[in-house]
C-alpha positions as CSV (number, residue, x, y, z in Angstrom):
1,X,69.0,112.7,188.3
2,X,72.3,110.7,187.5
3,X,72.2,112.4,184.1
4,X,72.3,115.5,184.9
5,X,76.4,115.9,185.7
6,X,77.1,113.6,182.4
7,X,74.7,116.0,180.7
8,X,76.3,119.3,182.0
9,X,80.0,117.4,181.0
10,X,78.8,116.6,177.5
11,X,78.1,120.1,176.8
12,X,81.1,121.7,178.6
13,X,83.1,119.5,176.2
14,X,80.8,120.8,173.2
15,X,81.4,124.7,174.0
16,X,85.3,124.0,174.2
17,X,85.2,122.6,171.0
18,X,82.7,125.7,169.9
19,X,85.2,128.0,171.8
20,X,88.3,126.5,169.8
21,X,86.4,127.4,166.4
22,X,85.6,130.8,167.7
23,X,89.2,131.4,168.4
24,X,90.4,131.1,164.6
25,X,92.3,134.2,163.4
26,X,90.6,137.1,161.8
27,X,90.6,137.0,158.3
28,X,89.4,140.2,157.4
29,X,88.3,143.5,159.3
30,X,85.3,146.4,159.0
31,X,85.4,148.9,156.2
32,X,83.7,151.9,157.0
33,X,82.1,153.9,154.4
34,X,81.0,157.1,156.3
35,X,78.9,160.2,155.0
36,X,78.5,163.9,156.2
37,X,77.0,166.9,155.3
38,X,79.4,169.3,153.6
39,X,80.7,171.0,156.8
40,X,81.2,167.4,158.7
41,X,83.6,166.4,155.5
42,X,86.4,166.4,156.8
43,X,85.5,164.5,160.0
44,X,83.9,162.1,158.2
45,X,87.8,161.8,156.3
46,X,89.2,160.9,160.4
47,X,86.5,158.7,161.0
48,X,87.6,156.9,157.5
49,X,91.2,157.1,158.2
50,X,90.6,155.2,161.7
51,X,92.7,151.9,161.5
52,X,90.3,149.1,161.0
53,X,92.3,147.7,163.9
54,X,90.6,148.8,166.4
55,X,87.6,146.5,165.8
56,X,89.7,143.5,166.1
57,X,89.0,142.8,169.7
58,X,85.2,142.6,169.2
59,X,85.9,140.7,166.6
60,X,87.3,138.0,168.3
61,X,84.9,138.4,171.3
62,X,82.0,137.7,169.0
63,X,83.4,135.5,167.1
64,X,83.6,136.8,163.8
65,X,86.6,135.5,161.1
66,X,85.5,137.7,158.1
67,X,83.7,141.2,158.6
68,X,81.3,141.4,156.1
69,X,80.0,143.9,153.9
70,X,81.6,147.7,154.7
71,X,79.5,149.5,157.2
72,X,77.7,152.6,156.7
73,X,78.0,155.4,158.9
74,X,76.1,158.4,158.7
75,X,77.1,161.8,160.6
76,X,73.7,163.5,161.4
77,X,72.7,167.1,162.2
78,X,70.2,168.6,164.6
79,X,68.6,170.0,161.5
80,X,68.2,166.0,160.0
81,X,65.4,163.4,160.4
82,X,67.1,161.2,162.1
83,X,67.3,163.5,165.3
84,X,64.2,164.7,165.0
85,X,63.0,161.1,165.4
86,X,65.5,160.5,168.0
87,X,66.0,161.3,171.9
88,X,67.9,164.3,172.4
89,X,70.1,162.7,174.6
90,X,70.8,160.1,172.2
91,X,74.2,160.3,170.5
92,X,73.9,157.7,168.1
93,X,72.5,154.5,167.3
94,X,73.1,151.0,164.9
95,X,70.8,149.0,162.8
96,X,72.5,145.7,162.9
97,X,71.0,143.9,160.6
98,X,71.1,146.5,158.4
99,X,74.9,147.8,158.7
100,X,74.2,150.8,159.1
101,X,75.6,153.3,162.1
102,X,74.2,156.7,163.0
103,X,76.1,159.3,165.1
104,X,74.8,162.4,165.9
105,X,78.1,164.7,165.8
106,X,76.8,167.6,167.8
107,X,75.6,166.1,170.7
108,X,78.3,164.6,173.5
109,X,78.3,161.1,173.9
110,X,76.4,160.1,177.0
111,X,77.9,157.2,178.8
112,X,79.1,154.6,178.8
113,X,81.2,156.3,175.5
114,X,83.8,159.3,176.4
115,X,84.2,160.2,172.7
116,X,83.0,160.4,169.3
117,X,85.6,157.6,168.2
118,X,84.4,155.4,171.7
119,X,81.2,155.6,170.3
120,X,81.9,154.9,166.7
121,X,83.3,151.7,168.4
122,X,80.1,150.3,170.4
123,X,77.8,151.0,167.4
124,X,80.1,149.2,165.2
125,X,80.2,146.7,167.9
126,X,76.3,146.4,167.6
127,X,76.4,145.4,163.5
128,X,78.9,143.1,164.3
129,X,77.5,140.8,167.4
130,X,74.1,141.0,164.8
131,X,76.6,139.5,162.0
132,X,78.0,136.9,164.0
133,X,74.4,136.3,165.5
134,X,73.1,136.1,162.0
135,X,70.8,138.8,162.8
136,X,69.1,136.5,165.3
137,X,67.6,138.3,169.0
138,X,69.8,138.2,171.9
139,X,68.7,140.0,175.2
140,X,69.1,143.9,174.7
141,X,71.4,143.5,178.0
142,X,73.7,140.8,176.5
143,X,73.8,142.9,172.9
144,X,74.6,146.0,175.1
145,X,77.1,144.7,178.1
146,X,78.8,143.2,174.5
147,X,79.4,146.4,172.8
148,X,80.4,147.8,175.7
149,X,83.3,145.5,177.2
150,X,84.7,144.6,173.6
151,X,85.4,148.6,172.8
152,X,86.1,150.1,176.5
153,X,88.0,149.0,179.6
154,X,86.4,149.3,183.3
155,X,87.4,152.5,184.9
156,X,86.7,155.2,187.1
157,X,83.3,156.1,186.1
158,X,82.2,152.7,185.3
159,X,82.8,151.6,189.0
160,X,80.8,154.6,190.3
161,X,78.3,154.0,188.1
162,X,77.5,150.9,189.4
163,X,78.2,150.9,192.8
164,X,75.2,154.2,192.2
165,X,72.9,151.5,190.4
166,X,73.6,148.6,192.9
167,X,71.9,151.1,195.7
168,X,69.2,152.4,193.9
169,X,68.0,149.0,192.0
170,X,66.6,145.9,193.7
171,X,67.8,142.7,192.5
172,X,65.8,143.1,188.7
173,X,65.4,140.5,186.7
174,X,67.3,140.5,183.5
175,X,64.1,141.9,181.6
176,X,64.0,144.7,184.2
177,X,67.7,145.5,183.1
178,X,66.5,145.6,179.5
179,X,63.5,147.5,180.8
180,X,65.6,150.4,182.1
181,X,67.2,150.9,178.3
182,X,63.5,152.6,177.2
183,X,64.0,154.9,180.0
184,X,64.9,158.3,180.3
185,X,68.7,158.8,180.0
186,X,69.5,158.1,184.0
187,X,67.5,154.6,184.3
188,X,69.6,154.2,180.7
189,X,72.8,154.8,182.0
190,X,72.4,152.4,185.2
191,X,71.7,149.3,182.2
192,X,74.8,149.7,180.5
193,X,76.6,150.0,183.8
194,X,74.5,146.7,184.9
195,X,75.2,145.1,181.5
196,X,78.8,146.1,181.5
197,X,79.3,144.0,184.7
198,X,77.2,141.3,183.6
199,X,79.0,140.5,180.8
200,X,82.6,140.9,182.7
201,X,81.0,138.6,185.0
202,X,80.0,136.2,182.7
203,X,83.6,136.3,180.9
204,X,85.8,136.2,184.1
205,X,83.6,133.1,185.3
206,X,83.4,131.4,182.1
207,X,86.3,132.0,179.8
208,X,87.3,134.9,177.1
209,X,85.4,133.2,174.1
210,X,82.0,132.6,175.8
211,X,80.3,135.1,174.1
212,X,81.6,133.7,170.3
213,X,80.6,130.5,172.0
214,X,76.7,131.7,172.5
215,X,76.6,133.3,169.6
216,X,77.8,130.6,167.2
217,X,74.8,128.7,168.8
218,X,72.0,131.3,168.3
219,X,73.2,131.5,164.7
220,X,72.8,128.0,163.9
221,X,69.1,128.6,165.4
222,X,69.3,127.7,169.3
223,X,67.6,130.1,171.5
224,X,69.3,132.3,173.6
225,X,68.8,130.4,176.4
226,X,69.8,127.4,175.5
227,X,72.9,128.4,173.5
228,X,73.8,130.2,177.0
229,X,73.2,126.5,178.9
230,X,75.3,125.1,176.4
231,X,78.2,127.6,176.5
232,X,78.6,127.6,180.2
233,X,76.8,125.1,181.7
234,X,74.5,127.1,183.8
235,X,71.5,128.9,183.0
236,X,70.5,132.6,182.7
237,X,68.8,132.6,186.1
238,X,71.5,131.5,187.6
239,X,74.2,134.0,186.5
240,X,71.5,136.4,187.6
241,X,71.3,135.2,191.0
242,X,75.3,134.8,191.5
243,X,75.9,137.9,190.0
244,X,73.4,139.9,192.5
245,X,74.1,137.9,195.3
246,X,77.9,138.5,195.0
247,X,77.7,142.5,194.0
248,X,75.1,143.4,196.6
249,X,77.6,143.1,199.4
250,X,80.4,145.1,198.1
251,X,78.2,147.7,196.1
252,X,74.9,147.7,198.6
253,X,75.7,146.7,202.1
254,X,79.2,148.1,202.7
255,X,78.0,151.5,201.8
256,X,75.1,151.2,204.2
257,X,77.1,149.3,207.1
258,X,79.3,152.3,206.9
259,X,79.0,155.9,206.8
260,X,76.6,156.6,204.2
261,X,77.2,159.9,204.1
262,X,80.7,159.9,203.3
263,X,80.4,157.3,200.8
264,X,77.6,159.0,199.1
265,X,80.0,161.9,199.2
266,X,83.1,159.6,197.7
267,X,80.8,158.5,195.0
268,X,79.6,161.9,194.1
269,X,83.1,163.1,193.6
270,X,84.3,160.2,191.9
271,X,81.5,160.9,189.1
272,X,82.3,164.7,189.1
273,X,86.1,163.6,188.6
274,X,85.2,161.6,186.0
275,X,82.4,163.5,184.3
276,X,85.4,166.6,184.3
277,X,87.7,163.8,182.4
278,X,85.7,163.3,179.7
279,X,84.5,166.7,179.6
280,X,88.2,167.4,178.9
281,X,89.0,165.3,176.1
282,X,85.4,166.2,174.2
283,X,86.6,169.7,174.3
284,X,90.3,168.1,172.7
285,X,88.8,166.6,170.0
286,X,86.6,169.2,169.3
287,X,89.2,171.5,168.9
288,X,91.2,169.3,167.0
289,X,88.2,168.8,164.5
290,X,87.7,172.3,164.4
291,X,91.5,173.3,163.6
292,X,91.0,170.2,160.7
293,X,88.3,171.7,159.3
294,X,89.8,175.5,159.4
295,X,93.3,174.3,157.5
296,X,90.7,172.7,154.8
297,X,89.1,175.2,154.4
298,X,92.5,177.3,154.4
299,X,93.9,175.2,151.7
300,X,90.3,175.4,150.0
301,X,90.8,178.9,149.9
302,X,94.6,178.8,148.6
303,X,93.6,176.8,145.9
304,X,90.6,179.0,144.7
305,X,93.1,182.0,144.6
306,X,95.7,180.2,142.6
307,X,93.1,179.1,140.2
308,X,91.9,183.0,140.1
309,X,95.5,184.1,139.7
310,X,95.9,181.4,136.9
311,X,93.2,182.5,134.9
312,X,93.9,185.9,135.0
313,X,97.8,185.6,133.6
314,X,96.3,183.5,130.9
């Protein structure tokens, strides 16, 4: 029994050291090649022009110096395979080991993503926690709570959202969380609201490079497990057991031990508030895609004419 404190210090000093690695400076950043159908082109041009700075956060959560080989991202129709062999709910998807990033530009993103661009930035998030993994498994809710803490910041909805899940789940185990992800598109969104608070969790408890620290391990072949117990110094089922034991007051009993009814009614409106928001800003980028796409086609047009006018004076 005596070794078990010298045990848990020898690997606490091991993950700072793995923690001091993961914190070297970024060397280089994604490149994203992205392809559309004709009438997508000049979207596809945005997404392009997007500064590759935005995926320097995610970077340094997963611990990733050098980016790797440029990702691709495809811009789907309804009319393509790809949705046909996906949900209709589904507004796009990675391949990690792959590098390669699907988004479904007429659907709205579903949460946790308000945007097209939010969106671009979990699947990206997705090839690069399998990069810095070395394309080895980590738990869908660990790969998920990732992608979504490194690309989007707790708000509004996020908090509703879980306070929702926290009364309708029991205390799951972690595989019941990744359960929930086959599910239809509600038992989805209460896993990446679950995952999302996991992993805060897990980083406010443990420090801002535990993740790089985990996955540095599972690349080097340690199971997930393990490389977690080496990281933090406690195991899986115990972050599971703090983590519901803390959250079930605040998000299960205080709703209960007060009026139900008017916090049922608070939590209602704060999703309607929120699901108005990003209502909002899809229909702003629409319309900003749409008023791209008509001044190309404008100058298109221009351009055609001149070449007509041209000709005939020659």
């Amino acid at each position: 029994m005596a070794r078990r404190p010298i045990q848990r210090l020898t690997l606490g000093l091991l993950a700072v050291l793995l923690a001091t690695a993961a914190g070297a400076a970024v060397r280089s950043l994604p490149r994203l090649e992205v392809e559309a159908p004709p009438e997508h082109a000049a979207l596809a041009r945005e997404l392009e022009a997007l500064p590759a700075e935005r995926f320097e956060p995610v970077m340094r959560m997963v611990g990733l110096e050098r980016a790797g080989p440029p990702i691709r991202v495809d811009l789907a129709t309804e009319d393509s395979p790809q949705a046909d062999a996906a949900e209709s709910w589904v507004a796009g998807y990675a391949y990690g080991a792959l590098g390669h990033v699907v988004l479904f530009v007429e659907r709205t993103p579903p949460y946790p993503d308000g945007s097209l661009e939010e969106l671009l930035d979990h699947e990206v998030a997705h090839v690069l926690i399998a990069r810095a993994a070395a394309n080895r498994p980590v738990p869908r809710w660990f790969n998920e709570g990732v992608a979504m803490v490194a690309g989007h910041s707790w708000g509004l909805e996020d908090t509703s959202r879980l306070t929702l899940a926290m009364l309708t789940e029991s205390e799951m185990p972690l595989e019941g969380i990744d359960r929930l992800f086959a599910g239809h598109s509600g038992e989805v969104a209460r896993a990446y609201a679950l995952s999302g608070a996991l992993v805060r969790d897990l980083l406010h408890r443990f420090g801002s490079r535990t993740v790089a620290t985990i996955l540095e391990q599972v690349r080097y072949g340690v199971a997930f497990e393990e490389a977690f117990f080496r990281a933090t110094g406690t195991t899986v089922a115990e972050l599971e057991e703090s983590f519901w034991n803390r959250h079930s007051f605040w998000y299960r009993w205080v709703p209960i031990l007060g009026s139900s009814a008017t916090i049922w009614l608070g939590v209602t409106l704060l999703a309607l508030l929120a699901f108005r928001r990003r209502k909002q800003r899809d229909a702003e980028i629409r319309a900003r895609w749409e008023r791209e796409e008509e001044r190309q086609e404008e100058r298109e047009r221009q351009s055609a004419e001149t070449a007509a006018t041209d000709w005939t004076i020659n």
